[in-house]
MIKOLSE-6593 format. One line per 5 residues: number of its first residue (from 1); for each residue y, x, z of N, C-alpha, C. Coordinates in Angstrom, 3 decimals. Layout:
NUM	Y:X:Z:Y:X:Z:Y:X:Z  ...
This chain:
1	-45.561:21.148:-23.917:-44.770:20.000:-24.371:-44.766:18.897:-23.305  -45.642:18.792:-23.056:-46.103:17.824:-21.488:-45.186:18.039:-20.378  -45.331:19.616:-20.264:-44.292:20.039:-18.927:-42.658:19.546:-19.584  -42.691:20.137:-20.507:-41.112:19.966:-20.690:-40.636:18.393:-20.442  -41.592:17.314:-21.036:-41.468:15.729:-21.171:-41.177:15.346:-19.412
6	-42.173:16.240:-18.560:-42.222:15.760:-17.662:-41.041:15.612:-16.725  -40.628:17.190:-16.678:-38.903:17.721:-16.415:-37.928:17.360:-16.758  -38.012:16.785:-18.118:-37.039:15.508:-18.802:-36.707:14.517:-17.731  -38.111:13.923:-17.375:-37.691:12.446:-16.746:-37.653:12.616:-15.632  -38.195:14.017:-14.869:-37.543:14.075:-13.236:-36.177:14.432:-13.163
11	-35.598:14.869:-14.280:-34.138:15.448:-14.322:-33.486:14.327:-14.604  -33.581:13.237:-15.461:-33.205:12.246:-15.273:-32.821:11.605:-14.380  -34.229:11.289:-14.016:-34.178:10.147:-12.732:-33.686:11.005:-11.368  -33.525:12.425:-11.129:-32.609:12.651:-10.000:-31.404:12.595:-9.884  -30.536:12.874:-11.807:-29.476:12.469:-12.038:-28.850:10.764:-11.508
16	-29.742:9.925:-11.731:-29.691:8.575:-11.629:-29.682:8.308:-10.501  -30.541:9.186:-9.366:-30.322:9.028:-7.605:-29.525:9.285:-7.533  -28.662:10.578:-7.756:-27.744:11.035:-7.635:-26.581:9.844:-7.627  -26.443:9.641:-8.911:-25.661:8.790:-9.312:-25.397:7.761:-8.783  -26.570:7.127:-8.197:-26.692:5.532:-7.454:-26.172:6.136:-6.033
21	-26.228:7.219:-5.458:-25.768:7.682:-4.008:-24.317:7.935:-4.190  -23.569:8.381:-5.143:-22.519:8.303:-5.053:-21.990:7.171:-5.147  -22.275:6.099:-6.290:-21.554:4.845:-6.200:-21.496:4.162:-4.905  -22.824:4.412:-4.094:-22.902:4.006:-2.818:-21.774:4.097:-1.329  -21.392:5.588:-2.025:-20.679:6.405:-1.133:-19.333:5.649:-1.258
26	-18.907:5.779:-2.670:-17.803:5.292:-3.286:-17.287:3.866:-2.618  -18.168:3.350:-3.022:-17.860:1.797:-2.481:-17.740:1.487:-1.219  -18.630:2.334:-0.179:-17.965:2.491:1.192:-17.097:2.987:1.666  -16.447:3.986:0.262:-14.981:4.557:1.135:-13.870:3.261:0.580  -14.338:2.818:-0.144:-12.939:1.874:-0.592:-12.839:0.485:0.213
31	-14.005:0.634:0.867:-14.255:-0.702:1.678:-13.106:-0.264:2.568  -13.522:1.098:2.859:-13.188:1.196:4.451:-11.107:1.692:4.019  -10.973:1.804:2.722:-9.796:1.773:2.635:-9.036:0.424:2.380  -9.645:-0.345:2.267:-9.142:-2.334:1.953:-9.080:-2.397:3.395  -9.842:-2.079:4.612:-10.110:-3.045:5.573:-8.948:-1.989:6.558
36	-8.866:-0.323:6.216:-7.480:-0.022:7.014:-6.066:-0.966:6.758  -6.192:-1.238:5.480:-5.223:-1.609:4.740:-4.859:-3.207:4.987  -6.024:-3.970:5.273:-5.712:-5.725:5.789:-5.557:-5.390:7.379  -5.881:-4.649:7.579:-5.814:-4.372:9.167:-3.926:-4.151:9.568  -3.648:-3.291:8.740:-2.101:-2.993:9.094:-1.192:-4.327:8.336
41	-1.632:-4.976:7.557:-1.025:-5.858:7.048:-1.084:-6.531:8.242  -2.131:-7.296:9.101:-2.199:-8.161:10.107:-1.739:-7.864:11.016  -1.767:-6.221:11.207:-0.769:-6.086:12.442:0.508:-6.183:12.511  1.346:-6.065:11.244:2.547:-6.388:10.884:3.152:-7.590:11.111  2.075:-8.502:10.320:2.414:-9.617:10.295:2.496:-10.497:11.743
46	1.912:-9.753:12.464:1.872:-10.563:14.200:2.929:-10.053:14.822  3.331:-8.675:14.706:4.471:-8.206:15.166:5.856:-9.039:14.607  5.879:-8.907:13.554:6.951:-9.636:12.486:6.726:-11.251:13.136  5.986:-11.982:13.379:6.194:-13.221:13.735:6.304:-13.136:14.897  5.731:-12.252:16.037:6.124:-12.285:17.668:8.302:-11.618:18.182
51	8.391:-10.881:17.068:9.612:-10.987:17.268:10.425:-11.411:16.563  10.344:-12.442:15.364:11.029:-13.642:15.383:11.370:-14.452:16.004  10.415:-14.804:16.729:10.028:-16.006:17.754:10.435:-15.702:18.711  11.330:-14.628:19.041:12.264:-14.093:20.248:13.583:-13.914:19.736  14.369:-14.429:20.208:15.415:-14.660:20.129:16.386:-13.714:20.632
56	15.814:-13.135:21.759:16.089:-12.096:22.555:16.494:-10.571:22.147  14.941:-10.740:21.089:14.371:-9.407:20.919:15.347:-9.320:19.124  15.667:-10.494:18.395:16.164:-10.285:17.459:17.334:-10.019:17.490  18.540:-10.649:18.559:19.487:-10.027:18.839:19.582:-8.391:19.284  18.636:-8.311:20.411:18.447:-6.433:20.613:18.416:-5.983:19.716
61	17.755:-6.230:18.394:17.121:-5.233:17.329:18.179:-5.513:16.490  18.337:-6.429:15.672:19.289:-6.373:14.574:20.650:-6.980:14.361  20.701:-6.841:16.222:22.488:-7.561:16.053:23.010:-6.287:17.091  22.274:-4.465:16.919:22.765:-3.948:17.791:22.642:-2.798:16.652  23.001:-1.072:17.018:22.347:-0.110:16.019:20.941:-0.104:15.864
66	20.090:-0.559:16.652:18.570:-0.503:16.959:18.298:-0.838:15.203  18.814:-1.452:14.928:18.324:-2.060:13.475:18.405:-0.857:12.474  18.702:-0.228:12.364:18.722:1.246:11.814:17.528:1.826:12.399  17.449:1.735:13.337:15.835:2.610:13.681:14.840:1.845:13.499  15.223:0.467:13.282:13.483:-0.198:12.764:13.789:-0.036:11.217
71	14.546:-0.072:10.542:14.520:0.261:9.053:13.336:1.620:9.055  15.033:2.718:9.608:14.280:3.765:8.893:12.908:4.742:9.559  12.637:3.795:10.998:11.652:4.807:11.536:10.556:4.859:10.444  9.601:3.629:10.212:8.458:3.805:8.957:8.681:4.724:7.945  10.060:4.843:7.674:9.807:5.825:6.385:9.407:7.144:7.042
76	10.491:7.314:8.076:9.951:8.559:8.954:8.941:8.789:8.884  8.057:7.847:9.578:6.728:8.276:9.683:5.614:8.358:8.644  6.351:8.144:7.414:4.918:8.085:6.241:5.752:9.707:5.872  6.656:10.183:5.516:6.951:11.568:5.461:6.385:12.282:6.203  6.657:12.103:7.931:5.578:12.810:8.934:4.243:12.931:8.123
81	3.607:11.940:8.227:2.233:12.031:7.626:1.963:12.540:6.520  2.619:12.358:5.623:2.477:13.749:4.312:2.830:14.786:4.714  3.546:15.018:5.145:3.824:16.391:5.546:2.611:17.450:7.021  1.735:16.044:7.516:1.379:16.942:8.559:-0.067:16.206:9.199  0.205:15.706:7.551:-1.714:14.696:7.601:-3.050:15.948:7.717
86	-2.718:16.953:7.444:-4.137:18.022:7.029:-4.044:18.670:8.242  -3.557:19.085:9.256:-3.212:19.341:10.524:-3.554:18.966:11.637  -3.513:17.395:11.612:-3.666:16.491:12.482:-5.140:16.275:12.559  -5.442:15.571:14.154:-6.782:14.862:13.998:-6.628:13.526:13.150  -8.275:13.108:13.415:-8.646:11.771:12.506:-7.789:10.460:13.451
91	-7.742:11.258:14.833:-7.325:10.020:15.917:-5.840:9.753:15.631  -5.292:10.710:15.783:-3.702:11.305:15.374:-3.403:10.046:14.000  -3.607:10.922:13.391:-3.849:10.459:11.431:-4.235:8.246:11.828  -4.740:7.973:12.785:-5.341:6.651:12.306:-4.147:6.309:13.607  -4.087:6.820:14.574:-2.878:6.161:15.784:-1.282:6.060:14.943
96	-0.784:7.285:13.957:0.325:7.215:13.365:0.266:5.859:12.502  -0.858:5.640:11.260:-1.016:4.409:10.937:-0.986:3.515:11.462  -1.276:3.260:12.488:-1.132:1.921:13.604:0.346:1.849:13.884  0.634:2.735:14.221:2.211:3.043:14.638:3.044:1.981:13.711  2.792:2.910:12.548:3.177:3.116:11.108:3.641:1.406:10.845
101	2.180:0.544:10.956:2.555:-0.819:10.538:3.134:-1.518:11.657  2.809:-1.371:13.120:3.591:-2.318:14.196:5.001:-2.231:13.638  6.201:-0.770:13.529:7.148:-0.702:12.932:7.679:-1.441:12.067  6.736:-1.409:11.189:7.036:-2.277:9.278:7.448:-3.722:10.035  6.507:-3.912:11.283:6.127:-5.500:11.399:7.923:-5.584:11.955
106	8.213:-4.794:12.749:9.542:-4.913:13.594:10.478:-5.412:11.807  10.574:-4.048:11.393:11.573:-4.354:10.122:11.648:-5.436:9.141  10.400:-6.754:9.565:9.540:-7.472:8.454:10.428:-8.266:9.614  10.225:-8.615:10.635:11.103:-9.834:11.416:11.981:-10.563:10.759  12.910:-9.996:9.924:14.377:-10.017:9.659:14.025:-11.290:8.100
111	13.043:-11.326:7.693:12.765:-12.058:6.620:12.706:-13.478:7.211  12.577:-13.882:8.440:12.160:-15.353:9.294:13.412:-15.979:9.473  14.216:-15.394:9.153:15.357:-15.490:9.382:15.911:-15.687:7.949  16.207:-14.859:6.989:16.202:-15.196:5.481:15.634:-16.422:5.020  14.629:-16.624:5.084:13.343:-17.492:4.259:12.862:-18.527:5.254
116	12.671:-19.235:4.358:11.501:-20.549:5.185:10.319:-19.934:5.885  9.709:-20.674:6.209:8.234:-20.080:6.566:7.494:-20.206:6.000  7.371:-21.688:5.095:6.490:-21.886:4.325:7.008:-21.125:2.462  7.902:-20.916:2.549:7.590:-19.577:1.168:7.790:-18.764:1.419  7.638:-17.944:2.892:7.071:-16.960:2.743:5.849:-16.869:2.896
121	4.972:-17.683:3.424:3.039:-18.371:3.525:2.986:-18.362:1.935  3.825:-18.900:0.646:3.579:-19.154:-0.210:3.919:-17.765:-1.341  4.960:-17.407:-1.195:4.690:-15.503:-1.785:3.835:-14.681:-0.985  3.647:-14.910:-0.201:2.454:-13.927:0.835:0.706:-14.181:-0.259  0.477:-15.581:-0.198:-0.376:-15.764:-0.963:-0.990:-15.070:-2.505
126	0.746:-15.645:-3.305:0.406:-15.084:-4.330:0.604:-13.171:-4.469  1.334:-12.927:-3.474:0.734:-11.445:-3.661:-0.347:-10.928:-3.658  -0.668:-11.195:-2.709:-2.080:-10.924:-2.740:-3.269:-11.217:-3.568  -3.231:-12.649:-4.475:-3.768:-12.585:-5.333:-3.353:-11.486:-6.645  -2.173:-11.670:-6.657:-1.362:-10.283:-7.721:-2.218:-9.015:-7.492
131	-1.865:-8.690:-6.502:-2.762:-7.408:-5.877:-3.630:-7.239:-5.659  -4.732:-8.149:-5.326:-6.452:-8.294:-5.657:-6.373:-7.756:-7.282  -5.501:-8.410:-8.028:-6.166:-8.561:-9.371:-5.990:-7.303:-10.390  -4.836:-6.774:-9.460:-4.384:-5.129:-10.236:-5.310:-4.351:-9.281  -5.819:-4.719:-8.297:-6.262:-3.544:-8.155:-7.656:-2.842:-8.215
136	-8.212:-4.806:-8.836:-9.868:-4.773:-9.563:-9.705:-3.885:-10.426  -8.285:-3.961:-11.046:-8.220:-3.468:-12.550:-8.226:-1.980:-12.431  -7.539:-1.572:-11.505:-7.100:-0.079:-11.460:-8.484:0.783:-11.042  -9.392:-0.110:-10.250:-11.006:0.622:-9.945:-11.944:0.274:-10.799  -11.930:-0.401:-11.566:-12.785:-1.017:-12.944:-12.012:-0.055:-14.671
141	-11.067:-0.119:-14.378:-10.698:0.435:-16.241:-11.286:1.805:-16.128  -11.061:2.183:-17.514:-11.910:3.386:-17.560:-10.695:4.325:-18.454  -9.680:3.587:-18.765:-8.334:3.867:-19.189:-7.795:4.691:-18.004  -7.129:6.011:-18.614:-6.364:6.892:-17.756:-4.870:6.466:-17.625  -4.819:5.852:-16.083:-3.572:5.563:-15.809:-2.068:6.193:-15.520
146	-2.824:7.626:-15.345:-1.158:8.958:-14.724:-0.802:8.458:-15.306  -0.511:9.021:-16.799:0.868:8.627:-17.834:1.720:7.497:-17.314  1.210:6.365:-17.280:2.136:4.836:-16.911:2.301:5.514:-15.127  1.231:6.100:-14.057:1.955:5.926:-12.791:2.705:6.864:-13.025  3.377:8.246:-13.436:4.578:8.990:-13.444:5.824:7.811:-14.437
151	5.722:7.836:-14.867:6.459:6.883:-15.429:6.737:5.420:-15.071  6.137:4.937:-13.642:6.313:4.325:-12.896:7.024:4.294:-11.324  6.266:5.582:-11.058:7.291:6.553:-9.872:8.083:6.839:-9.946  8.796:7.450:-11.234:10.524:7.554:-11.751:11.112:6.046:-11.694  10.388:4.779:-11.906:10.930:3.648:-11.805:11.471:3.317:-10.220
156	10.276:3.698:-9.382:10.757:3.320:-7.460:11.870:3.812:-7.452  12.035:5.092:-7.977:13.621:6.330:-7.846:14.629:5.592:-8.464  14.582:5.106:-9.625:15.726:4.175:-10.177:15.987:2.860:-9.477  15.058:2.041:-8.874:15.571:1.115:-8.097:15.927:1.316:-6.743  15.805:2.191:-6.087:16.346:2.365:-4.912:17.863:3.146:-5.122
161	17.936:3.870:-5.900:19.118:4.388:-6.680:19.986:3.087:-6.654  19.695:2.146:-7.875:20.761:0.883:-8.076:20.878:0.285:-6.760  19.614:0.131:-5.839:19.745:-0.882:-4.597:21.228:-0.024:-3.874  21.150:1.363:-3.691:21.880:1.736:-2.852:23.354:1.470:-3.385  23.504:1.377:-5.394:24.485:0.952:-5.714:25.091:-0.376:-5.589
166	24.081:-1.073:-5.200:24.464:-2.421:-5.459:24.880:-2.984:-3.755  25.188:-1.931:-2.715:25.126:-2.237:-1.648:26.707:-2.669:-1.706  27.209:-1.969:-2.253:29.077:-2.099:-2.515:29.546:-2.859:-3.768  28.329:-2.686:-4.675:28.496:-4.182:-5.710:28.813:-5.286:-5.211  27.506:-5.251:-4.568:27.079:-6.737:-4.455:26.246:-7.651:-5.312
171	26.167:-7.082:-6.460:26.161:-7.976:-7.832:24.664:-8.918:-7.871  24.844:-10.163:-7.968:23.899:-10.818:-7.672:22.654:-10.375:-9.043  23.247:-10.408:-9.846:22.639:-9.935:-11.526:21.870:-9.061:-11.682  22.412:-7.867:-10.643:21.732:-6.762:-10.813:20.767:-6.854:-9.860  20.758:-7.713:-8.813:20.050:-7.950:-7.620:18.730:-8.499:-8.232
176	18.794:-9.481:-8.821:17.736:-10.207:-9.719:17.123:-9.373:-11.058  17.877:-8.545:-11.079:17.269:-7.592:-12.349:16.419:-6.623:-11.606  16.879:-6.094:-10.339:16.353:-5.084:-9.891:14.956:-5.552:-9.686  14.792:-7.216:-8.843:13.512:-7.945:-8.275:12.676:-7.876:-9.237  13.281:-8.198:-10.332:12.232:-8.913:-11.962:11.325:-7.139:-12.005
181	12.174:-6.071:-11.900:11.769:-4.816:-12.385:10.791:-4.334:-11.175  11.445:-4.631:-10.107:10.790:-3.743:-8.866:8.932:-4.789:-9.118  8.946:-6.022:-9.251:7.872:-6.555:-9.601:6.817:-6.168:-10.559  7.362:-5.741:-11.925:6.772:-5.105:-12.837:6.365:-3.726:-12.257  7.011:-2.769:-11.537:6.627:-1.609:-11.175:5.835:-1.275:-9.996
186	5.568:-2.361:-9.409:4.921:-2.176:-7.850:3.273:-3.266:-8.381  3.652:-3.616:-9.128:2.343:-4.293:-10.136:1.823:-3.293:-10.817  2.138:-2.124:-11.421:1.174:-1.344:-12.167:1.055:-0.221:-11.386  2.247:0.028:-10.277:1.623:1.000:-9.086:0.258:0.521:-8.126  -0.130:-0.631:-8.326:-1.125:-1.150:-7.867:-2.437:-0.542:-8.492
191	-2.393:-0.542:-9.640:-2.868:-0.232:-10.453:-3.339:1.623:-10.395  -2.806:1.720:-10.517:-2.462:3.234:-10.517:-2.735:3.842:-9.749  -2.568:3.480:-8.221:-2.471:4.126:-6.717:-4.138:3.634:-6.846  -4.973:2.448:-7.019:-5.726:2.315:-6.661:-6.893:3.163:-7.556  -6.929:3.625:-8.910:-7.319:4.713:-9.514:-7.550:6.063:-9.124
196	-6.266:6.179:-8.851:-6.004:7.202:-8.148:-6.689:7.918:-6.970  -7.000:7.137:-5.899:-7.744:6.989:-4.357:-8.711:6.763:-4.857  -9.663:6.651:-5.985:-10.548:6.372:-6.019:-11.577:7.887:-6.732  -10.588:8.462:-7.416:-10.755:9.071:-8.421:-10.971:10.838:-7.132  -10.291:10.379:-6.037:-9.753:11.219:-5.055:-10.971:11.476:-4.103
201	-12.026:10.221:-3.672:-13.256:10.270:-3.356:-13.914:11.178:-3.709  -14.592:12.837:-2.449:-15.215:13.509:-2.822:-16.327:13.595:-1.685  -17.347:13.040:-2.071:-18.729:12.751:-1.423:-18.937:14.307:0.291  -18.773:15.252:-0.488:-19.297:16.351:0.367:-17.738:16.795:1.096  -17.047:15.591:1.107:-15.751:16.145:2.073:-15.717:16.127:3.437
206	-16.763:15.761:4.201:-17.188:15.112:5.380:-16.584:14.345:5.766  -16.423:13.670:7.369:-16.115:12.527:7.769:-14.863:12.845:8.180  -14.128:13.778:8.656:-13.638:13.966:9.162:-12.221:13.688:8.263  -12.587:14.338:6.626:-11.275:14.691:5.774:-11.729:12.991:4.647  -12.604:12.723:4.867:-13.108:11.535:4.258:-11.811:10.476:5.006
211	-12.555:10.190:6.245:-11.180:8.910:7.250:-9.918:9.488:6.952  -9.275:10.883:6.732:-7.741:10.645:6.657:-7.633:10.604:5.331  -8.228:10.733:4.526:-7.961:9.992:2.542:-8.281:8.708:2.550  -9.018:7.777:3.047:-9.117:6.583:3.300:-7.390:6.207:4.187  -7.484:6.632:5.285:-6.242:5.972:5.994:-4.619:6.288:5.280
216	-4.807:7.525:4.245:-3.725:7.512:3.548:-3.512:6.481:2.092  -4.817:6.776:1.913:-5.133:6.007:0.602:-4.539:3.824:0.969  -4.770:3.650:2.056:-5.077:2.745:3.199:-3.008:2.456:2.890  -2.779:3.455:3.652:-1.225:3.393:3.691:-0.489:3.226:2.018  -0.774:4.317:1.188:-0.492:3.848:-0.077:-0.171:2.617:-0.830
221	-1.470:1.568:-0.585:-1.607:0.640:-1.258:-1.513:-0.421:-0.202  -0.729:-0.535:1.124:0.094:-1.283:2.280:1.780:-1.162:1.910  2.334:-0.083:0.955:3.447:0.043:0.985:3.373:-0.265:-0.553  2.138:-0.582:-1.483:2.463:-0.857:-2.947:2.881:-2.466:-2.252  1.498:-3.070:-1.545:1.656:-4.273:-0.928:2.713:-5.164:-0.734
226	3.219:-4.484:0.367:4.967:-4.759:0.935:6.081:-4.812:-0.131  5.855:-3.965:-1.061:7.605:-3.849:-1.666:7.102:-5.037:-2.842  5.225:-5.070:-3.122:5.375:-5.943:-3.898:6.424:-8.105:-3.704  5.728:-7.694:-2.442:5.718:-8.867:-1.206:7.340:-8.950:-1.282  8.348:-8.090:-0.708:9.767:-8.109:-1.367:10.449:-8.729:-1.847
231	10.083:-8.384:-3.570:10.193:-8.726:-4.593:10.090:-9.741:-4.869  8.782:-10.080:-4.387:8.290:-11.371:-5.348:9.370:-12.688:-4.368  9.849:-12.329:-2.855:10.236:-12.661:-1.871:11.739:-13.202:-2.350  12.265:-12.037:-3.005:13.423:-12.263:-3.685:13.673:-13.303:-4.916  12.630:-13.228:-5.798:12.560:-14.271:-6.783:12.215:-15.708:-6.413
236	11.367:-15.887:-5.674:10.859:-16.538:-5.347:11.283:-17.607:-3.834  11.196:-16.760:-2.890:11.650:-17.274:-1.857:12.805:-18.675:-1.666  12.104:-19.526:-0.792:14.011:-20.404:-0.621:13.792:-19.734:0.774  15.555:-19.386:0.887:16.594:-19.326:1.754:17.508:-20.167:2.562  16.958:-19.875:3.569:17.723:-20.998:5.017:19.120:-21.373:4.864
């Protein structure tokens, strides 16, 4: 009876090491997925303000076709990377990410020009508090989120759908309906994506397949970021 009591509480308490080594683990991969993730935001954001501040470089880019290739290269390259992330090295996989946001930063220029400076300093802010706060939520609930993110991912498909309709609209109505919605949906994809990457953390994956689920995970929640940033850009923003 002794032995068995005893085996009880070493089985326990290795469960409980156990346990405390993974949370350990855990929390260092999500670190290291926040800090890919402020990292490409900042690189954006320096790119995006160094070619504003050229006058030169904004005429080259978006008063020529070039402006078509800073749109659509990023998307390019986050398809590349799904398609050819398990393949690649860790160097590859973290240089495309770098890539990935200087790009965004090129296509982000074009807002300095739209918007003041100071609301976009002032939606920049509150996104990010937005997005701190969904995405405590999405690594803290204990609520299963798929259901709402599939049913949120059919939402990105419907607004890029209307956006492309509304290119020959025009319709200011639907423009503001789309913002109000794309807000609600890039708010619980916050949510969701960050569950998700978390849930995705597998301790004995080594380092190697560990850094490219971090740097995707990283990219994920840089592009929930951005479209949130958008949005809120659209509602919010004054215009020059």
């Amino acid at each position: 009876m002794a032995f068995n009591t005893d085996r009880r509480i070493l089985t326990g308490a290795g469960a409980h090491i156990e346990t405390a080594a993974i949370d350990q683990g855990l929390r260092a991969y999500m670190l290291r997925v926040y800090n890919y993730m402020a990292s490409g935001l900042a690189l954006s954001g320096i790119v995006a303000m160094l070619v504003a501040s050229s006058e030169t470089l904004m005429r080259a880019i978006f008063g020529t076709p070039l402006m078509w290739v800073a749109i659509l290269a990023p998307l390019a390259l986050v398809f590349f990377l799904g398609f050819r992330v398990e393949k690649m090295s860790l160097k590859a996989v973290q240089g495309t990410f770098w890539l990935y946001a200087a790009l965004m930063g090129v296509s982000l220029a074009s807002i300095f020009v739209a918007y003041t400076g100071a609301s976009i300093t002032r939606v920049f802010f509150i996104t990010g508090a937005t997005f701190a706060g969904m995405s405590l939520y999405g690594y803290t609930t204990k609520r299963d989120l798929t259901g709402i993110g599939s049913f949120l991912i059919m939402g990105v498909w419907g607004i890029i759908l209307a956006s492309l309709v509304n290119l020959f609209l025009q319709s200011s109505a639907l423009d503001f309906a789309l913002s109000v919605i794309g807000v609600l949906v890039f708010v619980g994809l916050t949510a969701y994506d960050t569950q998700k990457i978390k849930e995705m953390y597998v301790e004995a994956d080594g380092e190697v397949i560990a850094g490219k689920k971090a740097i995707m995970g990283a990219l994920t929640l840089y592009m929930d970021f951005i479209n949130l940033f958008l949005m809120l850009l659209r509602l919010f923003g004054d215009r020059r």
